[in-house]
C-alpha positions as CSV (number, residue, x, y, z in Angstrom):
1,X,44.3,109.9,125.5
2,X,47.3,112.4,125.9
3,X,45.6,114.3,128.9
4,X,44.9,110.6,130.6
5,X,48.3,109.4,129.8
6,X,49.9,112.7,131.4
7,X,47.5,112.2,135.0
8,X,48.8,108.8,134.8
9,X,52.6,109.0,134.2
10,X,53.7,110.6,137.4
11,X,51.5,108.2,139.0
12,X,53.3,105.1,137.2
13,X,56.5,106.1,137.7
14,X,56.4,106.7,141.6
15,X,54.6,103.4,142.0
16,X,57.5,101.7,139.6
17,X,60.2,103.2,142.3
18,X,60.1,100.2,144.6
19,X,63.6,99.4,146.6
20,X,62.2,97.0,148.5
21,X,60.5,94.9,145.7
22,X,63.9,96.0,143.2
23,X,66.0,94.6,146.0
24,X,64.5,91.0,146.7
25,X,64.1,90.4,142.5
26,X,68.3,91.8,142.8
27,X,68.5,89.6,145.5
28,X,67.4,86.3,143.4
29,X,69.6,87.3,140.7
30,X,72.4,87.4,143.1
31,X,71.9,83.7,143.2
32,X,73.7,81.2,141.2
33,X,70.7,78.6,140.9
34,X,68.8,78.9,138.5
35,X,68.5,82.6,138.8
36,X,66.7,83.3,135.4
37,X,63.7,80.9,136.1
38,X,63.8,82.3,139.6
39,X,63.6,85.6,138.4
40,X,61.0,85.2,135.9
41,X,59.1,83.4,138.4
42,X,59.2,86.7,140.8
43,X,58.3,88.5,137.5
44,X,55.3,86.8,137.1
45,X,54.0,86.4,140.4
46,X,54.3,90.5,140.9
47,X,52.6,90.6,137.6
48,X,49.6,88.1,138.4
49,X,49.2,90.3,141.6
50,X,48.7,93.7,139.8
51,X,46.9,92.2,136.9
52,X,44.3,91.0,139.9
53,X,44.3,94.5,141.4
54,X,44.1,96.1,138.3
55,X,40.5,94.2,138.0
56,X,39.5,94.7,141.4
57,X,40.6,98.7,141.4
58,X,38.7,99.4,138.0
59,X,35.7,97.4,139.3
60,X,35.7,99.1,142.7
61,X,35.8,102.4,140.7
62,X,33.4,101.6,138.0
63,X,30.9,101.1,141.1
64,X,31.8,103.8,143.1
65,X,30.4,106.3,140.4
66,X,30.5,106.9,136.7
67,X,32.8,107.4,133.7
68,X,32.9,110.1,132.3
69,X,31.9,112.4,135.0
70,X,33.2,116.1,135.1
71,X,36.1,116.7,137.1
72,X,35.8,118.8,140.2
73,X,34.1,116.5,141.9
74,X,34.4,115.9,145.9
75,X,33.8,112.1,145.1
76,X,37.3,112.2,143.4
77,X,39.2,115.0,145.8
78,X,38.2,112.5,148.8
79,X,40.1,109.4,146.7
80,X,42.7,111.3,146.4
81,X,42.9,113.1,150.0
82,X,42.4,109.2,151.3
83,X,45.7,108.3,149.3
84,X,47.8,110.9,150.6
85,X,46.6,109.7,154.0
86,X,47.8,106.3,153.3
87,X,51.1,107.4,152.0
88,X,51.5,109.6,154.7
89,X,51.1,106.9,157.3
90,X,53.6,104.7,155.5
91,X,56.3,107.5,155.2
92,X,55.8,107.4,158.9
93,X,56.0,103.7,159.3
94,X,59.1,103.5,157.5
95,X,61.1,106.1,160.3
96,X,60.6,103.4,162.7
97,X,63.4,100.5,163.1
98,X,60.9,97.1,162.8
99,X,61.0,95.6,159.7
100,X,58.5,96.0,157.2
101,X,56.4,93.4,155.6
102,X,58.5,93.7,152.5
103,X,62.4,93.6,154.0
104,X,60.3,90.7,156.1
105,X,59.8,88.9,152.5
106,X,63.4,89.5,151.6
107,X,65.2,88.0,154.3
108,X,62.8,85.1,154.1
109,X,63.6,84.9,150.6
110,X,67.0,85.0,151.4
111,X,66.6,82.3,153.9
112,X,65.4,80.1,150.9
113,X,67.8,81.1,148.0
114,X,69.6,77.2,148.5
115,X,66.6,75.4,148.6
116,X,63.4,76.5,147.6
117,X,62.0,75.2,144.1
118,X,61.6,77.8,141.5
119,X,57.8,77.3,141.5
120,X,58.1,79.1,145.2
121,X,59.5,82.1,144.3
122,X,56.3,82.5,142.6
123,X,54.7,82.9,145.5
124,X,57.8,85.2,146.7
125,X,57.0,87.6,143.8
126,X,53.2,87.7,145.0
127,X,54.1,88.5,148.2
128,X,56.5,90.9,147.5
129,X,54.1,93.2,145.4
130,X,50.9,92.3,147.9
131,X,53.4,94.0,150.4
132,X,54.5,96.6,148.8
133,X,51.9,99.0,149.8
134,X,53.1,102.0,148.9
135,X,53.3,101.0,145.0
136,X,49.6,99.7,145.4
137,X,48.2,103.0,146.4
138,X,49.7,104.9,143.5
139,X,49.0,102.0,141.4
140,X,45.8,102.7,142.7
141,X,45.7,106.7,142.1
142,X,46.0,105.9,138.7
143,X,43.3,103.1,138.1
144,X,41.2,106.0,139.4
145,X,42.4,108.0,136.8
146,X,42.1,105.3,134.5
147,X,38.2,104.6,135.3
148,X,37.0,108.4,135.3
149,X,38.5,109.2,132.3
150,X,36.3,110.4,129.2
151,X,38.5,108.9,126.5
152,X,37.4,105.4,124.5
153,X,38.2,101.5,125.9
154,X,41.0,101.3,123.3
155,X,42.8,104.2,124.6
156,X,42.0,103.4,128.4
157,X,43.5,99.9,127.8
158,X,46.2,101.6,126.0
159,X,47.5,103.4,129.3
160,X,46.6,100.5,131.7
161,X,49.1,98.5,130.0
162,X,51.8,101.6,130.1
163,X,50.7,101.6,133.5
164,X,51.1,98.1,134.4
165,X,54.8,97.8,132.6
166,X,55.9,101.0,134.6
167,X,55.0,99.7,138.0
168,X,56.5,96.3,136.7
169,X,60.2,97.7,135.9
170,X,61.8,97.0,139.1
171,X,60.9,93.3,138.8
172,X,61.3,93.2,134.9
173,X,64.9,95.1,133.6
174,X,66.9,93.1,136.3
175,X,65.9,89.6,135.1
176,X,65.5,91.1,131.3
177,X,69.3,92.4,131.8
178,X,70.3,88.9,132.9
179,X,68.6,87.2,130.2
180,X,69.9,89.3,127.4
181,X,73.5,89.7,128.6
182,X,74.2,87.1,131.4
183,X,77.0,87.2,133.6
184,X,78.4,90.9,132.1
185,X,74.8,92.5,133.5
186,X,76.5,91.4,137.0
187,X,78.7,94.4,138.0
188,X,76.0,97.4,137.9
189,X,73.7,94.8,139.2
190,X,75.3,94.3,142.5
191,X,76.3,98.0,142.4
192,X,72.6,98.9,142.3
193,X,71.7,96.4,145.1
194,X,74.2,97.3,147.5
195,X,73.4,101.1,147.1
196,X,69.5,99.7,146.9
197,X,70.2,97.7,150.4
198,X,71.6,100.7,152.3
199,X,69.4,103.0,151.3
200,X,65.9,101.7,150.9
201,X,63.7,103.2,153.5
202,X,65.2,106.2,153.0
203,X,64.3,106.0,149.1
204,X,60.6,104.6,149.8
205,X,60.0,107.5,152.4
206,X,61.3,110.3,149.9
207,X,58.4,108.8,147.4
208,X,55.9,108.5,150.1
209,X,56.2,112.0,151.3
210,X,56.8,113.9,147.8
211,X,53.7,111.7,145.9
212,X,51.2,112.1,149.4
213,X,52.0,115.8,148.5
214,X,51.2,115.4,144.8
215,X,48.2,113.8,145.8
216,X,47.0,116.6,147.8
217,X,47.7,118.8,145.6
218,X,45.5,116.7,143.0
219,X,42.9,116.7,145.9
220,X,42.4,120.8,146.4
221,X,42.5,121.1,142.6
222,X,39.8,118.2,142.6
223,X,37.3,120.1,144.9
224,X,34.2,121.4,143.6
């Protein structure tokens, strides 16, 4: 379990860095309407969206080939080679000036903050992580990791869920910091979502670039 849990970690923690996903759950906090049912509703929508991809990505694995196989295989170099491509296409998206889907989800959310019923941001936390591609593909690296490796189901489950509260922090320690210590969580906050506002593509292209590198690396040292 150690050597699954150390493939997986890095994996985790680049899909967990999320501005854009950290900035619309700050951004419903920000809000003075019921901004803890709000926020737990953002929670659990991102959460019903990775549970759901967690069950398709392991399936999609499971079929692709078998547990357990050696490593050095070209199956598992070419999943990983195919990542980088995706990240490396989304560092690129992210120089351009249009929005992305996700800052599109935050300033509709935005649009909504007076409004909307608390069932809708739901569907805004849904959204936000069906969007946030960059976290899927990592969260994706990892399910591969996940469904290849040799170790028992207990200990595979074990990492999936470390996995799946990782990727989960950006949504989860805002609203958790509101619920435990109310208004004083307010001042670092606001500090982190202004710094989080102004410097969000920059952030998400750092991580698309550095883990698209890691995941070549993985690739060559995958090859047969």
């Amino acid at each position: 379990m150690g050597a699954l849990l150390t493939s997986v970690l890095p994996l985790a923690l680049g899909a967990a860095i999320s501005p854009t996903l950290l900035a619309l759950q700050l951004l419903v906090l920000s809000s003075s309407t019921r901004r803890l049912a709000r926020g737990w509703a953002v929670a659990a929508g991102s959460a019903l969206v990775l549970a759901s991809f967690s069950l398709l990505g392991l399936t999609a694995f499971d079929h692709i080939g078998p547990a357990h196989r050696p490593h050095h295989s070209l199956r598992d170099s070419v999943i990983c080679f195919a990542g980088a491509g995706l990240l490396g296409f989304l560092a690129l998206r992210s120089l351009h000036r249009r929005p992305t889907p996700g800052e599109k989800e935050k300033e509709r959310t935005a649009g909504r903050l007076d409004t909307a019923p608390t069932f809708w941001f739901l569907g805004a936390g849904a959204v936000g992580m069906l969007v946030n591609f960059s976290t899927l593909v990592l969260f994706a690296a990892a399910l591969h990791e996940i469904a290849r490796s040799p170790v028992g189901t207990l200990d595979r489950s074990a990492v999936l869920a470390v996995l799946f509260a990782i990727t989960l922090v950006p949504v989860l320690v805002p609203v958790g910091l509101v619920t435990a210590f109310g208004d004083r969580a307010d001042p670092p906050l606001n500090t982190a979502h202004a710094f989080v506002t102004r410097h969000a593509r920059t952030i998400a292209t750092a991580v698309e670039v550095v883990f698209a590198a890691y995941l070549v690396w993985k690739g060559v040292g995958e090859l047969p």
